[in-house]
mmCIF file as gemmi writes it, N, C-alpha and C atoms, coordinates in Angstrom:
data_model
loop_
_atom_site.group_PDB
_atom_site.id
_atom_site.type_symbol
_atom_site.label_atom_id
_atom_site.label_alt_id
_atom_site.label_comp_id
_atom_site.label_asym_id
_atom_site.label_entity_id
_atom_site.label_seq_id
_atom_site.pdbx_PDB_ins_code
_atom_site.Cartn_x
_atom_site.Cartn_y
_atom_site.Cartn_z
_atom_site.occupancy
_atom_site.B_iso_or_equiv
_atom_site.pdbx_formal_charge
_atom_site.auth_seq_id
_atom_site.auth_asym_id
_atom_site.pdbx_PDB_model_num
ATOM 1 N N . UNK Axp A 1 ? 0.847 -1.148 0 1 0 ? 1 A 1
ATOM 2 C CA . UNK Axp A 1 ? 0 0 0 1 0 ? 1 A 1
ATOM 3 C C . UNK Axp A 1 ? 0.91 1.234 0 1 0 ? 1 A 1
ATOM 4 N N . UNK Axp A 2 ? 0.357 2.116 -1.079 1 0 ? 2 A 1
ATOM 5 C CA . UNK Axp A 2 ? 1.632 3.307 -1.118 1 0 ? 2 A 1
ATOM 6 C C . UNK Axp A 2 ? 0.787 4.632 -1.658 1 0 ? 2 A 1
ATOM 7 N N . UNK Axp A 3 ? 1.088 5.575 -0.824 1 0 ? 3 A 1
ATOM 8 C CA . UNK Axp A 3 ? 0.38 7.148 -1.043 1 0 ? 3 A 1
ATOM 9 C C . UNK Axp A 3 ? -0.535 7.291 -0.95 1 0 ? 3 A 1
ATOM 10 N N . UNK Axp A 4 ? -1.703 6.331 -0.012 1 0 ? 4 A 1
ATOM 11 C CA . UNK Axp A 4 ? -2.828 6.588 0.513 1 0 ? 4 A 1
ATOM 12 C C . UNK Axp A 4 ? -3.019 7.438 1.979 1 0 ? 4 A 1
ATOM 13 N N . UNK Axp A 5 ? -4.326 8.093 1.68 1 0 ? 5 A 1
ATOM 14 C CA . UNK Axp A 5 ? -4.611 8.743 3.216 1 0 ? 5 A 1
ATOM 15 C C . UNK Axp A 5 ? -5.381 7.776 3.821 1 0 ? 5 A 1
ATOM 16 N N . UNK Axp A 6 ? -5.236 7.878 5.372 1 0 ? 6 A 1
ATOM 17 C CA . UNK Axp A 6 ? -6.72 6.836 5.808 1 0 ? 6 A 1
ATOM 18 C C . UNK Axp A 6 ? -7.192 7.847 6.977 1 0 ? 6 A 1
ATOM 19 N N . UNK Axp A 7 ? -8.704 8.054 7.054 1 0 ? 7 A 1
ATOM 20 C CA . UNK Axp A 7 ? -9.342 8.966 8.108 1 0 ? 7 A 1
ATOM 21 C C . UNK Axp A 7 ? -10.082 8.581 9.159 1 0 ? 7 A 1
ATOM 22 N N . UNK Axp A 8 ? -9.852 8.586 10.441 1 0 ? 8 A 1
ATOM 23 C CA . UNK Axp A 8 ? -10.463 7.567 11.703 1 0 ? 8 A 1
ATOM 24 C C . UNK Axp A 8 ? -11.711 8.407 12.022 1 0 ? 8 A 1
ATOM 25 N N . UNK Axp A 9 ? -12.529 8.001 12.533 1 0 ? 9 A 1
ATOM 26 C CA . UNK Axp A 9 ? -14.067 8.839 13.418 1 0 ? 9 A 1
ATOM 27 C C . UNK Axp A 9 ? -13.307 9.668 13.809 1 0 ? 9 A 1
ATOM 28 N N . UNK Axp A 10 ? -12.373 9.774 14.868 1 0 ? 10 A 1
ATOM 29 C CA . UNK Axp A 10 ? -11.961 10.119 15.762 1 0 ? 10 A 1
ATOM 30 C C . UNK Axp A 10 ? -12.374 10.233 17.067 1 0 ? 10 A 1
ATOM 31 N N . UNK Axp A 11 ? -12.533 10.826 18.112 1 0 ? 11 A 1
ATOM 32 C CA . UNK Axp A 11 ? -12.918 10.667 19.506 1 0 ? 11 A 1
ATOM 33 C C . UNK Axp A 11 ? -14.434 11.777 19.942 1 0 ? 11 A 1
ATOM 34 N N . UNK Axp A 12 ? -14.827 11.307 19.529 1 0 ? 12 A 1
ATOM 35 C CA . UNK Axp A 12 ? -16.049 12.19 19.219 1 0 ? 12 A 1
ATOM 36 C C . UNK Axp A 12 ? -16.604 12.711 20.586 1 0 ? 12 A 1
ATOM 37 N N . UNK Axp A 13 ? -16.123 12.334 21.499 1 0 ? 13 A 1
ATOM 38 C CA . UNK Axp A 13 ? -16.083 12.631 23.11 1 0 ? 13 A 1
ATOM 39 C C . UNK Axp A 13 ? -14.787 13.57 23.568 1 0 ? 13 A 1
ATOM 40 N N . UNK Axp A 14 ? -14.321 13.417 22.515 1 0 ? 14 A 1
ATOM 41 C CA . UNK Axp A 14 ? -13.074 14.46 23.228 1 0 ? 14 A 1
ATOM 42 C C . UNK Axp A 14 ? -12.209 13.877 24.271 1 0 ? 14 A 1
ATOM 43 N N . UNK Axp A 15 ? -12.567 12.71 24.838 1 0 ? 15 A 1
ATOM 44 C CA . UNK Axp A 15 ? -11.735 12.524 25.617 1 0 ? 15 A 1
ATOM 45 C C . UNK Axp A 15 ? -10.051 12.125 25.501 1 0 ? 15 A 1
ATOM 46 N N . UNK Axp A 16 ? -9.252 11.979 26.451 1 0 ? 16 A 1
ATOM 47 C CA . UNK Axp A 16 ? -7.607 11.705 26.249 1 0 ? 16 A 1
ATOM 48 C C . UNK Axp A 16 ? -7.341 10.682 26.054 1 0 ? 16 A 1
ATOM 49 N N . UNK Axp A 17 ? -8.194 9.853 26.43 1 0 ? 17 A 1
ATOM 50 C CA . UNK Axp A 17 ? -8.079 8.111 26.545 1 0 ? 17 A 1
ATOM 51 C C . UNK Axp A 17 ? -9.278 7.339 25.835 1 0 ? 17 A 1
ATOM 52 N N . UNK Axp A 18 ? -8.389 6.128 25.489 1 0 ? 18 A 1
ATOM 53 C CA . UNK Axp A 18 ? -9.424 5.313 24.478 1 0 ? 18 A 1
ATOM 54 C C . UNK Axp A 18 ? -10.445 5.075 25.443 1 0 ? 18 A 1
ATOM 55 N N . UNK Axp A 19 ? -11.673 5.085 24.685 1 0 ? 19 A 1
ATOM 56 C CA . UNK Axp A 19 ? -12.987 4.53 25.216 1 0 ? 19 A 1
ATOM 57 C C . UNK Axp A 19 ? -13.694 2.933 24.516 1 0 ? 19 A 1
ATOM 58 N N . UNK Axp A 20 ? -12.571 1.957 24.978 1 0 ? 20 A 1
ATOM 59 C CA . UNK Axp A 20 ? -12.647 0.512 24.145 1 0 ? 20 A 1
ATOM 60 C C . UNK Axp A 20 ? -14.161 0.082 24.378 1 0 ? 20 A 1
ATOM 61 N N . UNK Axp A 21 ? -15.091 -0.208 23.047 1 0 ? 21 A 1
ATOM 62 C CA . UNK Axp A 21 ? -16.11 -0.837 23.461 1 0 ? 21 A 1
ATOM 63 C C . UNK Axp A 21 ? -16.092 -2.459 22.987 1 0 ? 21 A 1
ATOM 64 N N . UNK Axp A 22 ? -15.391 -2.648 23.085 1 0 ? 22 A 1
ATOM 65 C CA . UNK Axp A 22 ? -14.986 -4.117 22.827 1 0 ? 22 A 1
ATOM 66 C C . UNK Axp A 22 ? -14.624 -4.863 21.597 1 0 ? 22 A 1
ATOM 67 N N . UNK Axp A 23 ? -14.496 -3.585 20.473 1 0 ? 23 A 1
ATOM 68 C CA . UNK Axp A 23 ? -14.591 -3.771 19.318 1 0 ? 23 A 1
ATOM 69 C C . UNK Axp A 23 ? -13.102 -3.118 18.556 1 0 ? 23 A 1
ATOM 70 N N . UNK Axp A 24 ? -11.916 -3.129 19.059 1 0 ? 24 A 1
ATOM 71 C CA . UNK Axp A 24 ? -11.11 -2.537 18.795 1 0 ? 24 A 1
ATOM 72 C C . UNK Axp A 24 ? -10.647 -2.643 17.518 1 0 ? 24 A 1
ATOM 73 N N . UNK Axp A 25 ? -10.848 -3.434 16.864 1 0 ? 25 A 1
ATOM 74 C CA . UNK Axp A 25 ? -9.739 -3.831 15.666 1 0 ? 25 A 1
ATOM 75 C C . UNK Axp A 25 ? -10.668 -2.648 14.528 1 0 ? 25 A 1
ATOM 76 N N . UNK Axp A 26 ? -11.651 -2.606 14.645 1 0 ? 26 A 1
ATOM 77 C CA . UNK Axp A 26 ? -12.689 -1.566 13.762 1 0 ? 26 A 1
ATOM 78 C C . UNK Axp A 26 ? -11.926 -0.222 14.111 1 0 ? 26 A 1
ATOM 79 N N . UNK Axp A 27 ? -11.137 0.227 14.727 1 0 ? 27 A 1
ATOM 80 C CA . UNK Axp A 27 ? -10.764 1.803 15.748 1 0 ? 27 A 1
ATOM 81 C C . UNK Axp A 27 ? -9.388 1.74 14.807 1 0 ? 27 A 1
ATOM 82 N N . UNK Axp A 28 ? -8.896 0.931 14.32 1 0 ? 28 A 1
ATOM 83 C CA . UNK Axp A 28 ? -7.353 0.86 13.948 1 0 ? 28 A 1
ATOM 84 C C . UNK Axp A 28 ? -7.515 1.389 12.481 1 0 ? 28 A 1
ATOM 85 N N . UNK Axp A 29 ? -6.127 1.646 11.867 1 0 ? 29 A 1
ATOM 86 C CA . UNK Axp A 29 ? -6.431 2.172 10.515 1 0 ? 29 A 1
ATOM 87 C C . UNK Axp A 29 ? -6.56 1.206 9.72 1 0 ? 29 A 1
ATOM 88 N N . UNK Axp A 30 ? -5.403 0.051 9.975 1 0 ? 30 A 1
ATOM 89 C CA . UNK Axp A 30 ? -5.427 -0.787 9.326 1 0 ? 30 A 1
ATOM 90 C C . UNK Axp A 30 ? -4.864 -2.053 10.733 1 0 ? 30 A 1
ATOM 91 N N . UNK Axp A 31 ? -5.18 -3.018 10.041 1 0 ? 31 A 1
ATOM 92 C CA . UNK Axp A 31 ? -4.997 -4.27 11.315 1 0 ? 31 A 1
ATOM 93 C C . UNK Axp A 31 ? -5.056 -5.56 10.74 1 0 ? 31 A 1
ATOM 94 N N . UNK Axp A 32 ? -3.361 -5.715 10.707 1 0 ? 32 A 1
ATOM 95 C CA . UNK Axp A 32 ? -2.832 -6.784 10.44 1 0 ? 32 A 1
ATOM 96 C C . UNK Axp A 32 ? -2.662 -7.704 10.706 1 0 ? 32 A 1
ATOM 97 N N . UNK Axp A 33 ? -3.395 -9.068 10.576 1 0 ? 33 A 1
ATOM 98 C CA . UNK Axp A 33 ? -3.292 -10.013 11.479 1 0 ? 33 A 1
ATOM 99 C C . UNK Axp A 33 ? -3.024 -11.879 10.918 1 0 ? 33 A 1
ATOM 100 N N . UNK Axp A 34 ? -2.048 -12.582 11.034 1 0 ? 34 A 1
ATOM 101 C CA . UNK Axp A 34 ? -1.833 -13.346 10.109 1 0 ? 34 A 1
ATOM 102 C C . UNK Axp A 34 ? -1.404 -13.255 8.377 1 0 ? 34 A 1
ATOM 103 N N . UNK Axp A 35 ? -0.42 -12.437 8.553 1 0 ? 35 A 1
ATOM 104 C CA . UNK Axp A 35 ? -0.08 -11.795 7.323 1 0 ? 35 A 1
ATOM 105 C C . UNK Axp A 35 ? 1.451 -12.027 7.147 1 0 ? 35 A 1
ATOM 106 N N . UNK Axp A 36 ? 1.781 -12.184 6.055 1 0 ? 36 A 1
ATOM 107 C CA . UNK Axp A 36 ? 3.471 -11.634 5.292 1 0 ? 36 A 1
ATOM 108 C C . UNK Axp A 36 ? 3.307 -10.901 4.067 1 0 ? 36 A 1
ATOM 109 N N . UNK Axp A 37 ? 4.732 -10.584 4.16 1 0 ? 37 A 1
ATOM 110 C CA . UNK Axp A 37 ? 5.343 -9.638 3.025 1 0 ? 37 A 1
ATOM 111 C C . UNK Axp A 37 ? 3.961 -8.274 2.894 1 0 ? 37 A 1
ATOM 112 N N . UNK Axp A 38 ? 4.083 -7.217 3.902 1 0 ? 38 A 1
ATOM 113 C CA . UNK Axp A 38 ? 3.354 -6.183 4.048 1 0 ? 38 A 1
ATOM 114 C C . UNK Axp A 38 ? 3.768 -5.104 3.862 1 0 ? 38 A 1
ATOM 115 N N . UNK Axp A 39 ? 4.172 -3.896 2.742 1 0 ? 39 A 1
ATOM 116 C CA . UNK Axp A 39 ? 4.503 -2.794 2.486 1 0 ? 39 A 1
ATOM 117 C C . UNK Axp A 39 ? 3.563 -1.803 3.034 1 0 ? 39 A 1
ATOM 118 N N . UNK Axp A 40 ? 3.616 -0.955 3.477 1 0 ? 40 A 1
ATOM 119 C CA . UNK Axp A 40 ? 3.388 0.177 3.621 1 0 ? 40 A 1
ATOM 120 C C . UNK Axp A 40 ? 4.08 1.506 3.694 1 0 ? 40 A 1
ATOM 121 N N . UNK Axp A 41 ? 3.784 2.339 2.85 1 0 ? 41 A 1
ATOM 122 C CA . UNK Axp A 41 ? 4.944 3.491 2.391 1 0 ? 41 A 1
ATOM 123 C C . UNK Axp A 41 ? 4.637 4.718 1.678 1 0 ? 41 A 1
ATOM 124 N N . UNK Axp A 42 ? 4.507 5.539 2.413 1 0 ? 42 A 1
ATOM 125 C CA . UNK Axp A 42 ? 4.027 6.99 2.242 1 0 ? 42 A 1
ATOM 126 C C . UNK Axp A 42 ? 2.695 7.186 2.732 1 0 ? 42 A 1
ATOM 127 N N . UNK Axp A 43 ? 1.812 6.478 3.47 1 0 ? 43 A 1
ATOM 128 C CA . UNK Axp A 43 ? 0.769 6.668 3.74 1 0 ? 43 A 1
ATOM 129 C C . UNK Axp A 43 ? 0.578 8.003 5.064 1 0 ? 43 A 1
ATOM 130 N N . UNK Axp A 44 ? -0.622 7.84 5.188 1 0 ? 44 A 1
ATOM 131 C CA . UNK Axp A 44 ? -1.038 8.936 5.804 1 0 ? 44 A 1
ATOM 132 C C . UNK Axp A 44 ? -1.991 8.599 6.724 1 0 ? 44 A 1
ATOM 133 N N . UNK Axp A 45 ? -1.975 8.69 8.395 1 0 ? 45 A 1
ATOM 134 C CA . UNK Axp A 45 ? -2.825 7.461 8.919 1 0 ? 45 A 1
ATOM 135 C C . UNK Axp A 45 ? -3.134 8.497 10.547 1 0 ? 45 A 1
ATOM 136 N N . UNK Axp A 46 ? -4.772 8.926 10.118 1 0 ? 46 A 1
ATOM 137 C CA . UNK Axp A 46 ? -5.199 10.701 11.486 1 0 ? 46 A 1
ATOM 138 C C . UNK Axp A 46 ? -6.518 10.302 11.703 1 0 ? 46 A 1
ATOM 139 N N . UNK Axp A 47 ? -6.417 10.071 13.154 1 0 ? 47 A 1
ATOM 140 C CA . UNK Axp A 47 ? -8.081 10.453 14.04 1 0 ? 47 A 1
ATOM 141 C C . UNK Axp A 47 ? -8.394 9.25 14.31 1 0 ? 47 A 1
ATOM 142 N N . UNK Axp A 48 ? -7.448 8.22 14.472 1 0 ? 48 A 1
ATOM 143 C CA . UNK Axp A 48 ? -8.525 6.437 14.417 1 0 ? 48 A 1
ATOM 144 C C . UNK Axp A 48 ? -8.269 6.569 16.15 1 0 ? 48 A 1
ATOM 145 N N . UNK Axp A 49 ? -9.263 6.152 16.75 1 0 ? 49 A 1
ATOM 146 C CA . UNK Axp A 49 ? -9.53 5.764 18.252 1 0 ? 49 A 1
ATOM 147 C C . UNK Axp A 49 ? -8.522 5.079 18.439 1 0 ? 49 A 1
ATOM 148 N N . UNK Axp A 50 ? -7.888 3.815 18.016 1 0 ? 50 A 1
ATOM 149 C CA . UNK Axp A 50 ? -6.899 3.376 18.415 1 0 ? 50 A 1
ATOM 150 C C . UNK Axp A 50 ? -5.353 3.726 17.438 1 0 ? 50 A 1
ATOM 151 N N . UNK Axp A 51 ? -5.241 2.681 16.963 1 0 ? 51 A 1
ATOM 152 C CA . UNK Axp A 51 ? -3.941 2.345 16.188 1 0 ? 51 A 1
ATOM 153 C C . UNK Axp A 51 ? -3.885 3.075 14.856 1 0 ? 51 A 1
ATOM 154 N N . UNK Axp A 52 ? -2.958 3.809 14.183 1 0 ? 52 A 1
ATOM 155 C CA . UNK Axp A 52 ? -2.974 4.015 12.644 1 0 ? 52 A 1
ATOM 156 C C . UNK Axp A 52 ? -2.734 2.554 12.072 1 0 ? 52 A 1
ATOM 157 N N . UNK Axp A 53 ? -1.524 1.619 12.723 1 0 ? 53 A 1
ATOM 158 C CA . UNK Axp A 53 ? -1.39 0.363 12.265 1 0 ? 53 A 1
ATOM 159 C C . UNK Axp A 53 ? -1.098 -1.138 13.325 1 0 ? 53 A 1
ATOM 160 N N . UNK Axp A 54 ? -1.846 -1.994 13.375 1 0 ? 54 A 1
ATOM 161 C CA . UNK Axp A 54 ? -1.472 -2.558 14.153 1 0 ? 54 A 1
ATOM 162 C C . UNK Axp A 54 ? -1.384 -4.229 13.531 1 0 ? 54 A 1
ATOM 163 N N . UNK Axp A 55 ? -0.519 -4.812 14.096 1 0 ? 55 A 1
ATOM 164 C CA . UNK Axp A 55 ? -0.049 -5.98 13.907 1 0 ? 55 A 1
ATOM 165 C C . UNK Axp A 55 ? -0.224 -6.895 15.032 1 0 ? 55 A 1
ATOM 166 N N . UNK Axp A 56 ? -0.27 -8.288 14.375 1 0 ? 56 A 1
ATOM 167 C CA . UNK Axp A 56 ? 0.403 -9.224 15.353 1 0 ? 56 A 1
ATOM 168 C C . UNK Axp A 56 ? -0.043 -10.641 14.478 1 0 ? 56 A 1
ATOM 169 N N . UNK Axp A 57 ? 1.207 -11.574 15.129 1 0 ? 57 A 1
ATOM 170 C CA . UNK Axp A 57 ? 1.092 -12.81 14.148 1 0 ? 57 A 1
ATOM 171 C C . UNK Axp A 57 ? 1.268 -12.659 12.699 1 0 ? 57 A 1
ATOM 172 N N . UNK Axp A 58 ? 2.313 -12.183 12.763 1 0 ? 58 A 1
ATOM 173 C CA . UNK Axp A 58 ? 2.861 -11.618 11.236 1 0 ? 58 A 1
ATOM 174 C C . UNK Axp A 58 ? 3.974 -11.511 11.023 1 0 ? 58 A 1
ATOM 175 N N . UNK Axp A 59 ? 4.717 -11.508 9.838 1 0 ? 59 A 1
ATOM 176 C CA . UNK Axp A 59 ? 6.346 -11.659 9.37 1 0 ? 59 A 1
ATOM 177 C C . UNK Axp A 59 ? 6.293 -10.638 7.898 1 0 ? 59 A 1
ATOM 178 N N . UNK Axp A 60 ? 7.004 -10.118 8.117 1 0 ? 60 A 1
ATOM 179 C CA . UNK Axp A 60 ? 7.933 -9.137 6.905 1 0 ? 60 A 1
ATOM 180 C C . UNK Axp A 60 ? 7.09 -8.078 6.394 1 0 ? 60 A 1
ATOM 181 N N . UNK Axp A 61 ? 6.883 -6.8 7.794 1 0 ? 61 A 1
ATOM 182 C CA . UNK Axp A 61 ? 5.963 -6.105 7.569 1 0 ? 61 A 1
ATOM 183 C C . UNK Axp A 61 ? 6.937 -5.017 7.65 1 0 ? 61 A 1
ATOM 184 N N . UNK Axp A 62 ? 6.695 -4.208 5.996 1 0 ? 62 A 1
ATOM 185 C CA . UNK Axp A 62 ? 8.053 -2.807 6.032 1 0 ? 62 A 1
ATOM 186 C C . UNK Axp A 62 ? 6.75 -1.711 6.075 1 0 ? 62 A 1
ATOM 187 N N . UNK Axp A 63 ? 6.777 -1.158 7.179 1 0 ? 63 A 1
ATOM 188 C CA . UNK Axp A 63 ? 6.264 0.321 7.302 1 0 ? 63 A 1
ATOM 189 C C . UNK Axp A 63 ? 7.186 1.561 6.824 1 0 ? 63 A 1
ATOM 190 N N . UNK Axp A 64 ? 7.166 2.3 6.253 1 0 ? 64 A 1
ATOM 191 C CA . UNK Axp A 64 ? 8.383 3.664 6.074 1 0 ? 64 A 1
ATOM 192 C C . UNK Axp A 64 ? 7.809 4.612 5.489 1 0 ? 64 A 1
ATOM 193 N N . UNK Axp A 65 ? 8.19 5.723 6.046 1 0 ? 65 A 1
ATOM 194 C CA . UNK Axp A 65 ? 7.928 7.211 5.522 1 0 ? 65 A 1
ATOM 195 C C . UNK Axp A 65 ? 6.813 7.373 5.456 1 0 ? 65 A 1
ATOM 196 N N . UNK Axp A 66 ? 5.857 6.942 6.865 1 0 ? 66 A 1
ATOM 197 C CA . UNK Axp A 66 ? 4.209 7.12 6.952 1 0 ? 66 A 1
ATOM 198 C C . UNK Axp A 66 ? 4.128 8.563 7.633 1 0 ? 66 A 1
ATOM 199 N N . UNK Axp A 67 ? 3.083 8.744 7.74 1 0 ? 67 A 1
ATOM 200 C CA . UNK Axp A 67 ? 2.366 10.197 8.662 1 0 ? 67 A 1
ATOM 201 C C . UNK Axp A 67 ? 1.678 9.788 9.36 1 0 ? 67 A 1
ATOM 202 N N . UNK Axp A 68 ? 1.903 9.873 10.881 1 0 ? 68 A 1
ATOM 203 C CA . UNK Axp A 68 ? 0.862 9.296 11.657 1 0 ? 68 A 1
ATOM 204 C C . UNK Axp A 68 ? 0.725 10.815 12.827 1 0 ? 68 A 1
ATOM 205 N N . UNK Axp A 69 ? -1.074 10.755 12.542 1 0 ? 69 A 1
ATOM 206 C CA . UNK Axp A 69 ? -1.454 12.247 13.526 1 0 ? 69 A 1
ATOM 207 C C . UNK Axp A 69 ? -2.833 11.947 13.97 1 0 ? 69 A 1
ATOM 208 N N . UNK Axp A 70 ? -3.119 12.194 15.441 1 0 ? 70 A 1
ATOM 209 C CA . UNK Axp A 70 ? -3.916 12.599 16.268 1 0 ? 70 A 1
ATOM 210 C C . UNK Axp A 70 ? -4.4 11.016 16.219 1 0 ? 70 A 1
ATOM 211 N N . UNK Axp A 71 ? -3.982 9.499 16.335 1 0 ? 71 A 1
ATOM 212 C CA . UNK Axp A 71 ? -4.321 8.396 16.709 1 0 ? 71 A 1
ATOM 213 C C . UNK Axp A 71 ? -4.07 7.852 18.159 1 0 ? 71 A 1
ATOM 214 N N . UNK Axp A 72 ? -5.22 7.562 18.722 1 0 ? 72 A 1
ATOM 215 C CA . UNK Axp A 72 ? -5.134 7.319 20.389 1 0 ? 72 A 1
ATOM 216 C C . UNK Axp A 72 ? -5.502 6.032 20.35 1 0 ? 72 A 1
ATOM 217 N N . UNK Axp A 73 ? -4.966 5.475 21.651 1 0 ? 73 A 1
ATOM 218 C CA . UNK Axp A 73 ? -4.875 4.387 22.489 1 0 ? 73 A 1
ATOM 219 C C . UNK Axp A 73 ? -5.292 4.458 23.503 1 0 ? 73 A 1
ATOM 220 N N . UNK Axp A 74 ? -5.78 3.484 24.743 1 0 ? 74 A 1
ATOM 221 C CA . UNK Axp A 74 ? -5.465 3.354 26.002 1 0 ? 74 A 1
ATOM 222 C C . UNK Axp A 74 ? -4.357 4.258 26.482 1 0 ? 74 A 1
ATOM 223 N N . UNK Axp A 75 ? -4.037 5.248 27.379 1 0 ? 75 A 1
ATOM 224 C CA . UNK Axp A 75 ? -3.488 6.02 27.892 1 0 ? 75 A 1
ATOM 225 C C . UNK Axp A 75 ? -2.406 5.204 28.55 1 0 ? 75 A 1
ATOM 226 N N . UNK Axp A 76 ? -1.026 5.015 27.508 1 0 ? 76 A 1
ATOM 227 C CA . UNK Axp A 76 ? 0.259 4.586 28.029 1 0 ? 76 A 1
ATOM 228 C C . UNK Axp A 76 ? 0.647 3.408 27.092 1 0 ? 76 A 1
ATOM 229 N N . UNK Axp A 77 ? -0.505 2.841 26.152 1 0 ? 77 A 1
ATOM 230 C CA . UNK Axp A 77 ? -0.056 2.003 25.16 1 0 ? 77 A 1
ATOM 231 C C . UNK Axp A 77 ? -0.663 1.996 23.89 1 0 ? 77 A 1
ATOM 232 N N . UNK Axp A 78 ? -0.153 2.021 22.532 1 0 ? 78 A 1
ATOM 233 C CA . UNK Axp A 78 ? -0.281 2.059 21.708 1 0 ? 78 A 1
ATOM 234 C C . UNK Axp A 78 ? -0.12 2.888 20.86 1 0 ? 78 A 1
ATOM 235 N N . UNK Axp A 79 ? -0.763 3.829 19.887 1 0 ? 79 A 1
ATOM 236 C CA . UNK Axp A 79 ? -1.235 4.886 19.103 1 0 ? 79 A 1
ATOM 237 C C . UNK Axp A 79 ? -0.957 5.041 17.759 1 0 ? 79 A 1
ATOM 238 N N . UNK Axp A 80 ? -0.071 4.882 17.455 1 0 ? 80 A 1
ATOM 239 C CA . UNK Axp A 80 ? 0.414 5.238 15.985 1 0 ? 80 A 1
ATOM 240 C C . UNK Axp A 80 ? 1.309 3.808 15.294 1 0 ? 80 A 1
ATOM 241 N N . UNK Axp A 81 ? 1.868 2.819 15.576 1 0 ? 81 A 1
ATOM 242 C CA . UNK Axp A 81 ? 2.23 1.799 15.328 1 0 ? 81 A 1
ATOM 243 C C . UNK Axp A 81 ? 2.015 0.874 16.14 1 0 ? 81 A 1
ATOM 244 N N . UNK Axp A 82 ? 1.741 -0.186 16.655 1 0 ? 82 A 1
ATOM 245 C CA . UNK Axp A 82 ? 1.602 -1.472 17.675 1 0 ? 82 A 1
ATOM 246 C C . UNK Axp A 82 ? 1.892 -2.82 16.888 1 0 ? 82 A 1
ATOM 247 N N . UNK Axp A 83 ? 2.884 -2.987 17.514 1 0 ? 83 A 1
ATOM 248 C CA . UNK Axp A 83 ? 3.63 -4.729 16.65 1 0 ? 83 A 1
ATOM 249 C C . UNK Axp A 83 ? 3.457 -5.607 18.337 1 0 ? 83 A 1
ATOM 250 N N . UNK Axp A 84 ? 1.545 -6.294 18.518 1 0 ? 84 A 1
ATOM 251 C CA . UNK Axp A 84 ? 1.555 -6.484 19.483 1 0 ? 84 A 1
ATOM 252 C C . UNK Axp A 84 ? 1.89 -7.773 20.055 1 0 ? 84 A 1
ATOM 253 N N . UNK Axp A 85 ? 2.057 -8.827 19.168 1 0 ? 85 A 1
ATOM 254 C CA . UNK Axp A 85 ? 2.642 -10.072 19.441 1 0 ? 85 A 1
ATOM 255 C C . UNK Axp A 85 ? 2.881 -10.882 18.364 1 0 ? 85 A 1
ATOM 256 N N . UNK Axp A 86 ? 3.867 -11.651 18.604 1 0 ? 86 A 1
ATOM 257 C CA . UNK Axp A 86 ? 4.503 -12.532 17.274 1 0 ? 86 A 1
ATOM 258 C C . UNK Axp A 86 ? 4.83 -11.952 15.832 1 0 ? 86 A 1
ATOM 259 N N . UNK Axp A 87 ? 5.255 -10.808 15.982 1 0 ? 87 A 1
ATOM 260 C CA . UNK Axp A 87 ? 5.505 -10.457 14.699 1 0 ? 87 A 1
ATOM 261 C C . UNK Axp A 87 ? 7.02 -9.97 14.375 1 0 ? 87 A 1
ATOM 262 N N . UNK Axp A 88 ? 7.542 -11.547 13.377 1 0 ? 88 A 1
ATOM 263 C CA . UNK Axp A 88 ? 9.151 -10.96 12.854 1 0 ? 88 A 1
ATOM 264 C C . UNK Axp A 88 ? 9.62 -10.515 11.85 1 0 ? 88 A 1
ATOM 265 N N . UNK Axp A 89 ? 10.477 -10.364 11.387 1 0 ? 89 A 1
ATOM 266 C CA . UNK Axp A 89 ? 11.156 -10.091 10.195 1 0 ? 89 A 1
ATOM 267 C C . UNK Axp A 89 ? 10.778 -8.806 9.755 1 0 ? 89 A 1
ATOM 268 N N . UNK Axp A 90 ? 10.469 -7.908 10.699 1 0 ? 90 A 1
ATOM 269 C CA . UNK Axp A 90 ? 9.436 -6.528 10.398 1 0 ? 90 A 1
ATOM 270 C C . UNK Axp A 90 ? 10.211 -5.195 10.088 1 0 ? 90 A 1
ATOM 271 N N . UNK Axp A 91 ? 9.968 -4.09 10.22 1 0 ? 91 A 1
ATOM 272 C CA . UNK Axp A 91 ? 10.845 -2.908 10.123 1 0 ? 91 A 1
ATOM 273 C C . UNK Axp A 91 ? 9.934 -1.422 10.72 1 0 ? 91 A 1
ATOM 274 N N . UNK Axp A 92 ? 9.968 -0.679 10.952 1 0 ? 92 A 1
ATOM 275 C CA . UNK Axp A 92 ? 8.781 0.546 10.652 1 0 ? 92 A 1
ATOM 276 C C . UNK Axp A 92 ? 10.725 1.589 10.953 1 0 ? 92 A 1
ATOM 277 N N . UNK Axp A 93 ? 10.768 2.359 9.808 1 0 ? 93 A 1
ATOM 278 C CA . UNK Axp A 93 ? 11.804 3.206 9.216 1 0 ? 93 A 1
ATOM 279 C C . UNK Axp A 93 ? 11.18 4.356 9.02 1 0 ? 93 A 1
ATOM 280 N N . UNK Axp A 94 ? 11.826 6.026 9.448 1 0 ? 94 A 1
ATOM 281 C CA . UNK Axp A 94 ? 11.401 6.582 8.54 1 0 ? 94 A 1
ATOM 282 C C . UNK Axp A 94 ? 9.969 7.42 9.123 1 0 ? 94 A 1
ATOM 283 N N . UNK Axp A 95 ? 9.162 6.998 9.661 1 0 ? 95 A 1
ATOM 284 C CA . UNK Axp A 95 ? 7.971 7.782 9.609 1 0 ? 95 A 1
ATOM 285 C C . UNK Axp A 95 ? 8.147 8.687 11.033 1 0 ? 95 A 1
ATOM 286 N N . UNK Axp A 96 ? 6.816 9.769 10.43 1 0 ? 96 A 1
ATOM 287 C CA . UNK Axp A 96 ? 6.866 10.552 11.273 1 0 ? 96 A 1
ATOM 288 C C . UNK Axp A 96 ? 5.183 10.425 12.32 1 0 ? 96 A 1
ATOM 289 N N . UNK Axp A 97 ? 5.41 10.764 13.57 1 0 ? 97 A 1
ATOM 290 C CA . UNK Axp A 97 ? 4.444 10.338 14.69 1 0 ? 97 A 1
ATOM 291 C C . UNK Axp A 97 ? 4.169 11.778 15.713 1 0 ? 97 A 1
């Protein structure tokens, strides 16, 4: 995936902290799960409740030279990249947060 924007709800409560309703993977920009060989590069990734990108159970995922703005998490984990379990051969280079 290369030179796309992606646009989240955003927090329509205003609040600082995620408000998880049990449905998280819908909040992410994109959410990678059981995957290889994953490019992402030049994208543009603002306003998702949780993650711009999140992973797990995955191998050879190159993130680089993304834009990541105003994406929230749980207050102390996550927001703009999350490589949250089992994921090797990966990279994220390059972007700005």
């Amino acid at each position: 995936m290369r030179n796309i924007s992606l646009v989240g709800n955003g927090n329509p409560n205003k609040y600082g902290i995620h408000s998880d309703k049990g449905d998280f993977q819908n909040e992410n920009g994109i959410h990678i799960l059981n995957a290889e060989n994953i490019e992402i590069i030049r994208c543009k990734f603002s306003n998702f409740m949780a993650n711009g990108i999140y992973a797990a159970n995955s191998r050879g995922i190159d993130i680089r030279d993304n834009y990541f703005v105003g994406n929230l998490y749980v207050f102390g984990s996550g927001g703009d990249v999350t490589f949250y379990y089992n994921v090797n051969d990966s990279k994220i280079l390059s972007n700005k947060c």
